[in-house]
C-alpha positions as CSV (number, residue, x, y, z in Angstrom):
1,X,29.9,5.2,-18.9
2,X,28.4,5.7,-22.2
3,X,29.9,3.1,-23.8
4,X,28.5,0.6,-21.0
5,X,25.3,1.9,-21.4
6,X,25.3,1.4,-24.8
7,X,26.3,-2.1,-24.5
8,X,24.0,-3.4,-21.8
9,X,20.7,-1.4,-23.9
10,X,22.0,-2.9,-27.4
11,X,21.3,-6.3,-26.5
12,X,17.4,-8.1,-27.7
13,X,17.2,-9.0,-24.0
14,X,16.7,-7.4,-21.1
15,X,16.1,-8.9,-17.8
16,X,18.0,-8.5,-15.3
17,X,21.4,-5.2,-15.1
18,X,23.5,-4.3,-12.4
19,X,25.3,-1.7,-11.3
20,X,28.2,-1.3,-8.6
21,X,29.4,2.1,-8.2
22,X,31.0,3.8,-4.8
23,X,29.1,7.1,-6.3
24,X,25.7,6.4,-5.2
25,X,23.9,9.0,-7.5
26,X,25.7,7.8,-10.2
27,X,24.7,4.2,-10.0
28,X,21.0,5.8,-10.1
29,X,22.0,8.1,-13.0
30,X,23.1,5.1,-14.8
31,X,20.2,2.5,-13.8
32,X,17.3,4.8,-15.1
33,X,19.3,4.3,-18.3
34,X,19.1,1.1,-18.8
35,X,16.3,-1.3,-21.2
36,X,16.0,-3.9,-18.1
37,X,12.7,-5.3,-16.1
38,X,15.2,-5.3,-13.2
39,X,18.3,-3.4,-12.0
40,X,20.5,-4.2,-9.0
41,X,22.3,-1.3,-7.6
42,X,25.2,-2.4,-5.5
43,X,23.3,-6.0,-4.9
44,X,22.6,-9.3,-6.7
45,X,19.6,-9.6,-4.4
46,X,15.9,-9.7,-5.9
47,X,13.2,-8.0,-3.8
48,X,10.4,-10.5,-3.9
49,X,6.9,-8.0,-3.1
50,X,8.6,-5.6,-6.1
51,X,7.1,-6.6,-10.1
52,X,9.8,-9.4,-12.3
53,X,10.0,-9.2,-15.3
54,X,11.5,-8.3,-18.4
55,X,11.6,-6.0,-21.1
56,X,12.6,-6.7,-25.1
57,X,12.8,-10.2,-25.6
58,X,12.9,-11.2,-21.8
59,X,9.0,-11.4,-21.8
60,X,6.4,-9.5,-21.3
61,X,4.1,-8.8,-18.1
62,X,5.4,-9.0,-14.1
63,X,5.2,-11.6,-11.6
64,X,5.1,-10.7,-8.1
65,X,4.4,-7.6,-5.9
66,X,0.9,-5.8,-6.6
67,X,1.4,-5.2,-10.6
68,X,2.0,-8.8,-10.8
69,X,-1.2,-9.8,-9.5
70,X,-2.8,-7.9,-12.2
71,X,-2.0,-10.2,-14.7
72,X,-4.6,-13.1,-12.9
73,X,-7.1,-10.8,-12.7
74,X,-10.4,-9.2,-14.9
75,X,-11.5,-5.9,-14.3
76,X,-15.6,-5.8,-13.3
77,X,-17.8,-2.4,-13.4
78,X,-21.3,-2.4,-11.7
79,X,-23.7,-0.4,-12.5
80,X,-26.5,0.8,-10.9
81,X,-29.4,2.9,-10.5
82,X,-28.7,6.1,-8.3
């Protein structure tokens, strides 16, 4: 488990892991271990309204969902008198 860890994380990119494990807290365990934008647990399938992205060389910033939307927008304050 290490040692597959250790793999996947020493690689410069880092867009997309999986993991398949029958041990469901285990897959979990070992996906919050990993350098990846995304990680499939059990699945190959891509939630489209969650952020895409990657991390290392993979790109930087998300597309889709909410956070993705962030990166077409400006932030505004107004100010007035109270």
């Amino acid at each position: 488990e290490d040692e597959g860890i250790a793999i996947a994380n020493g690689t410069e990119f880092g867009l997309y892991d999986y993991v398949f494990s029958q041990d469901t807290d285990r897959a979990y365990r070992i996906a919050r271990q990993l350098r990846s934008g995304n990680v499939g647990i059990n699945s190959a399938q891509r939630n489209h309204e969650a952020p895409f992205g990657g991390f290392k060389m993979s790109g930087v910033g998300r597309d889709g969902g909410d956070f993705g939307m962030l990166c077409y927008t400006e932030m505004q304050s107004l100010i007035w008198p109270g």
